[in-house]
N, C-alpha and C positions, 0 to 999 in steps of 0.2 A: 352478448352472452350466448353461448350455444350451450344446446343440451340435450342428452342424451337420454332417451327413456325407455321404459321396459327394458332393462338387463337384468339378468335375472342372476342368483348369488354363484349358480358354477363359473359367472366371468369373472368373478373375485376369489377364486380358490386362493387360497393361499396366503389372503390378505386377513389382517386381525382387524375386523369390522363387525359395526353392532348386529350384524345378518347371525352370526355366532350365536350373540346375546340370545337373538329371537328364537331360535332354533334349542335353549333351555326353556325357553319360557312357555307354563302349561297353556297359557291361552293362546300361542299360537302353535301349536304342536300338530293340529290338524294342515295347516299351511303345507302344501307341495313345492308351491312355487315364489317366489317373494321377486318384486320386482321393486329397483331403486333407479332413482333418479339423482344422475348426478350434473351439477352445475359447474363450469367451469371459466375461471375470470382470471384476466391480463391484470397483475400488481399493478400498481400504479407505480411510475417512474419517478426515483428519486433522484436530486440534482442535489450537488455541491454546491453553494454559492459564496464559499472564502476559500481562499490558497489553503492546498493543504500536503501532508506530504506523510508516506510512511515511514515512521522514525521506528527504529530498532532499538532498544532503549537498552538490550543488554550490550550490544557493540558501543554504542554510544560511552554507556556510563564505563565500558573497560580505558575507552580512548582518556577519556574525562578525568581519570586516576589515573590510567597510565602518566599521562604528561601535565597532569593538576593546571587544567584548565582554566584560565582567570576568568573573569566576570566580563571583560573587554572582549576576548576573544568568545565567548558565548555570544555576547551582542553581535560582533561582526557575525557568527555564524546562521544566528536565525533571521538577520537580514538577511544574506544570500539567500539562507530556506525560502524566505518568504519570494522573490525574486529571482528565484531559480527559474530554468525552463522545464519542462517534462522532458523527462528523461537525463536529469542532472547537472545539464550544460549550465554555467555562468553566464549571466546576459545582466548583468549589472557590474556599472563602474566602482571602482573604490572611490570615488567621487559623490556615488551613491549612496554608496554603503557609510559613508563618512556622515550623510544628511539622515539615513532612515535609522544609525543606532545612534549617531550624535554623541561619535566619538572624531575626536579630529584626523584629516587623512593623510597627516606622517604617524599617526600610530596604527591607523586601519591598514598603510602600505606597509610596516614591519610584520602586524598582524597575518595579513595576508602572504606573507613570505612563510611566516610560523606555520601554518596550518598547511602550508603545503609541504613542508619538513615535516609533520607530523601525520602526511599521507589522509590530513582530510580533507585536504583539497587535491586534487590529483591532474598533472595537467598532461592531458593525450599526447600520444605521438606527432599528431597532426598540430598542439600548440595548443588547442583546444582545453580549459581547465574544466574539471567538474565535481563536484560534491561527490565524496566518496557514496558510491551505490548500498554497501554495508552498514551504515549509519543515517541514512533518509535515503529515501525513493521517490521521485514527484512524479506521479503518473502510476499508472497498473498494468504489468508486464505484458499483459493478454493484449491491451489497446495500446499498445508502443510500436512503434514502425520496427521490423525485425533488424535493421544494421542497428538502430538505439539501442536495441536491447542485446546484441550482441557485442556495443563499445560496453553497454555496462557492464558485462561476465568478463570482458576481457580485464576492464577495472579492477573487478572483485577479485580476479587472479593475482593480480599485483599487488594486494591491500592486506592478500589472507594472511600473509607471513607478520601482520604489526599486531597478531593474539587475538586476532577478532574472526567470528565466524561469515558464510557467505549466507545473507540475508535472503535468497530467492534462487 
């Protein structure tokens, strides 16, 4: 903890602080000088500990309507979320996806064909597929390596045209 003593109210010009207060109040009216002490402490660090993802919920619920979404295709979808990598990529087989919504995998592989017709799955130039960036985000743009977060702007480019907005 470090701290800082005798500073006296001109280092706070400008600041709405109880120094103000004092400076009405008749018992301290005689007071020239006022010194405070201030303490200054590092938050403490907080950790995620379950997969998590930032969902956009108004892009989401337009896709959701737009193409009336089944209940199957929702399951496949929050497996992927859940098994997503940061920064959107797919890193899970339909083999997977087949075991963790325990829906069987000739309907997960048609599924999976649908959602990428419906541009929520989107597969890169490079082959590469990924969760539409405008409808979940797995990671925080600040801490994304800059070429990930530069595939996902180039994603959201391609995505913005199906009446959704760009999430970031």
């Amino acid at each position: 903890m470090n701290t800082i003593q005798n500073t006296t109210n001109d280092n706070f010009a400008g600041f709405a602080t109880d120094i103000e207060k004092l400076d009405d109040n008749d018992e301290f009216k005689d007071i020239k000088q006022v010194n405070a002490k201030v303490y200054i402490e590092r938050a403490p660090k907080v950790s995620i500990k379950n997969e998590f993802v930032l969902f956009f919920v108004d892009n989401f619920n337009e896709v959701m309507i737009k193409y009336n979404l089944t209940q199957r295709e929702i399951k496949v979808i929050f497996a992927i979320l859940n098994k997503m990598s940061y920064g959107n990529q797919l890193n899970i087989t339909q083999k997977a996806i087949s075991q963790k919504s325990g829906i069987a995998k000739a309907h997960v592989s048609t599924i999976y064909k649908s959602l990428i017709e419906k541009n929520i799955l989107i597969r890169y130039e490079d082959g590469s597929i990924f969760f539409n960036p405008n409808l979940a985000l797995k990671g925080l743009t600040h801490k994304l390596n800059k070429d990930v977060v530069n595939n996902l702007r180039d994603l959201q480019i391609e995505s913005a045209s199906e009446g959704i907005t760009n999430s970031f």
